[in-house]
N, C-alpha and C positions, 0 to 999 in steps of 0.2 A: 303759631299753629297750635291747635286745642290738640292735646297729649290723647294717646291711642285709647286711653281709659273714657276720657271723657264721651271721644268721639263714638266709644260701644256703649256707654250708656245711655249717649244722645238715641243712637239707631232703634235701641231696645223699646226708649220711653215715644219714637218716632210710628215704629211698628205697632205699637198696642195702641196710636190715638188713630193711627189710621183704620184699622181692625175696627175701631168702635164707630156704631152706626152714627150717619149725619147723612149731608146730601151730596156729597161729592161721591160716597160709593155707592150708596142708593143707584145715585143718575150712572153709575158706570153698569152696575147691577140690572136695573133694566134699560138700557141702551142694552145692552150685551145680550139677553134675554130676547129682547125684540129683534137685533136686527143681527146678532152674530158676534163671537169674540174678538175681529177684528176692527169691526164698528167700537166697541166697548177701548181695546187697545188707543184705538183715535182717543176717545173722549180722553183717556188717563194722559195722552202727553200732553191734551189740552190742559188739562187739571196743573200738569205738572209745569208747564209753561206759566199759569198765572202762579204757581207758587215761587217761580222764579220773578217773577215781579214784585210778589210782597217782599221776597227776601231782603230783594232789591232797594226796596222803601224803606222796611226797618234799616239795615245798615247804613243808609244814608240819610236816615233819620226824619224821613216826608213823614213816615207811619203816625208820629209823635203828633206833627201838625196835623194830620187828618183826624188822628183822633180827638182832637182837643175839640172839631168843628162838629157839632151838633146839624149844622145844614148838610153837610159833607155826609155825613152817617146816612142821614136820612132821606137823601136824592139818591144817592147807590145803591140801600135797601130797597127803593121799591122800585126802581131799574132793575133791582135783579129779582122782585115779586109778581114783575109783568114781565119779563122774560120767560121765568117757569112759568104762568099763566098759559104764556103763549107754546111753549112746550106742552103745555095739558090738552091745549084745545088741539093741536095738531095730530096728538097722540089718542085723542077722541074721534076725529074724522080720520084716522088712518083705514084706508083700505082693508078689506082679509081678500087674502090671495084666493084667486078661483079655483089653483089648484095645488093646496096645501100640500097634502102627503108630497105631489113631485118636487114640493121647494124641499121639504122638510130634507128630503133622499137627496138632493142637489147639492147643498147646505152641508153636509154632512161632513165632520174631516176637519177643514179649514176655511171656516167660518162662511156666512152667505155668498154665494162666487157671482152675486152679480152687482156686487157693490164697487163701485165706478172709484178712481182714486179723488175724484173731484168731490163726492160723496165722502169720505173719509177727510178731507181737509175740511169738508165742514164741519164733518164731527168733531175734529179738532180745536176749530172756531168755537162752534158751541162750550167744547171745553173749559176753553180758555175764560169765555164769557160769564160760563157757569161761576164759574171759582174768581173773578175778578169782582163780579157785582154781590157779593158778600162780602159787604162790610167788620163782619165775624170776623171771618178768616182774617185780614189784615188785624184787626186787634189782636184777634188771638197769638199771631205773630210776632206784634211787639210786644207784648209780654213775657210771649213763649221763650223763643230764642235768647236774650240778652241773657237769662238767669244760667244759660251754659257757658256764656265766655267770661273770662278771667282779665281783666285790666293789666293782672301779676306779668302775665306772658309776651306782652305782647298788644296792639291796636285792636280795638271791639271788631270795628269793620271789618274787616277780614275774617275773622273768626267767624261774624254773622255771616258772612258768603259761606263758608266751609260746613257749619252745621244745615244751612238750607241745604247745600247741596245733597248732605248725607240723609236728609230730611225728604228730597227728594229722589232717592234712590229707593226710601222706604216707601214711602207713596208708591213708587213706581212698581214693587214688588208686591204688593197688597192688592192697588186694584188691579195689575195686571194679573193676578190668581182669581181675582174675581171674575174679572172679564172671561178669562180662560173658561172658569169652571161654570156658568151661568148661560156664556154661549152654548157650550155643550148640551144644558138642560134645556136651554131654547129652542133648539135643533129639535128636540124631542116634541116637546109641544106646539111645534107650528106646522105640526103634521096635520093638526086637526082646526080646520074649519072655526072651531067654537072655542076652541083652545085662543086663537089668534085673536076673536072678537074679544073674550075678557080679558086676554092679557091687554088688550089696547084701552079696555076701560080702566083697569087697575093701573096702569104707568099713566094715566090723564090723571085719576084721583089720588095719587102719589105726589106726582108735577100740583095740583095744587094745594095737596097740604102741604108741602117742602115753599108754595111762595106764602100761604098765609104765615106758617109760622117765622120765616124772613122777614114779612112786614112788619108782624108784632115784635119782631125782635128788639131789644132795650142793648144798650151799650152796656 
């Protein structure tokens, strides 16, 4: 078991990566913007779910073999640059409500009230998607992680479970402030009609620089 020192410095160096922009808090950012903090809340335990999968990998050491495979890298990458694709174009043709102001006032409080729980487990799907078809993120993982645990104490494997977990408690508290605070703003602006049209143009042109730069992404 990684000693209490390590595990606050894991959290700290956990917090500031997640703080810093990429696409996993973007898409919680606007998710949450568009359709509510609890839409946005979905999308994070999806996120947080595929992080539990990388952890998964690096400890059991798959991470290693994927990375070594140059075909592997590059069928996942643009699986996950025609997925945001497909997020663009949907967020392109999204509807504006016919009557913004009463969604905006309805909305208001606790998040959009007419978002269905079936609609939220998709969020979550998507989540999960999001963060699995980046090839990054699992590299970044087998990297990341290993250099916290100590062979001195103790088996890697384990350790690697324990700092994801705290890895993902950090995630969990980052974009969930996001979601929180971005649904709130979105509530404000889907009061208006023209508000709602650009925000839908801006989250498409988002969604697809978030897949070009995944395509071009290099190991």
């Amino acid at each position: 078991m990684p000693t209490f020192q390590s595990l606050l410095a894991f959290f700290g160096v956990a917090v500031l990566l997640a703080l810093s922009p990429g696409p996993d808090n973007l898409f919680v950012l606007m998710q949450s913007i568009q359709r509510g903090w609890r839409v946005g809340i979905a999308v994070v335990v999806g996120l947080c779910l595929g992080v539990v999968v990388h952890t998964t990998a690096v400890a059991l050491g798959l991470a290693a073999v994927f990375a070594a495979s140059s075909i592997a890298f590059t069928v996942l990458k643009w699986c996950g640059a025609a997925y945001l694709a497909y997020l663009a174009w949907g967020a392109w043709r999204a509807p504006v409500a016919a009557d913004a102001s009463a969604g905006g006032a309805a909305a208001s409080g606790s998040g959009r009230t007419d978002i269905a729980g079936t609609d939220l487990l998709v969020m979550v799907r998507r989540g999960v998607v999001m963060n699995l078809t980046n090839p990054k993120v699992l590299i970044f993982f087998l990297a990341f992680l290993p250099q916290f645990a100590d062979p001195a104490i103790g088996p890697v494997g384990p350790q690697i479970f324990v700092f994801g977990a705290v890895f993902i408690l950090a995630a969990f508290l980052v974009f969930g402030a996001i979601a929180l605070f971005s649904g709130a703003f979105g509530n404000l602006l889907l009061r208006s009609p023209r508000a709602q049209f650009w925000l839908n143009k801006i989250t498409a042109v988002v969604f697809v620089g978030l897949a070009v730069k995944l395509a071009t992404a290099q190991r």
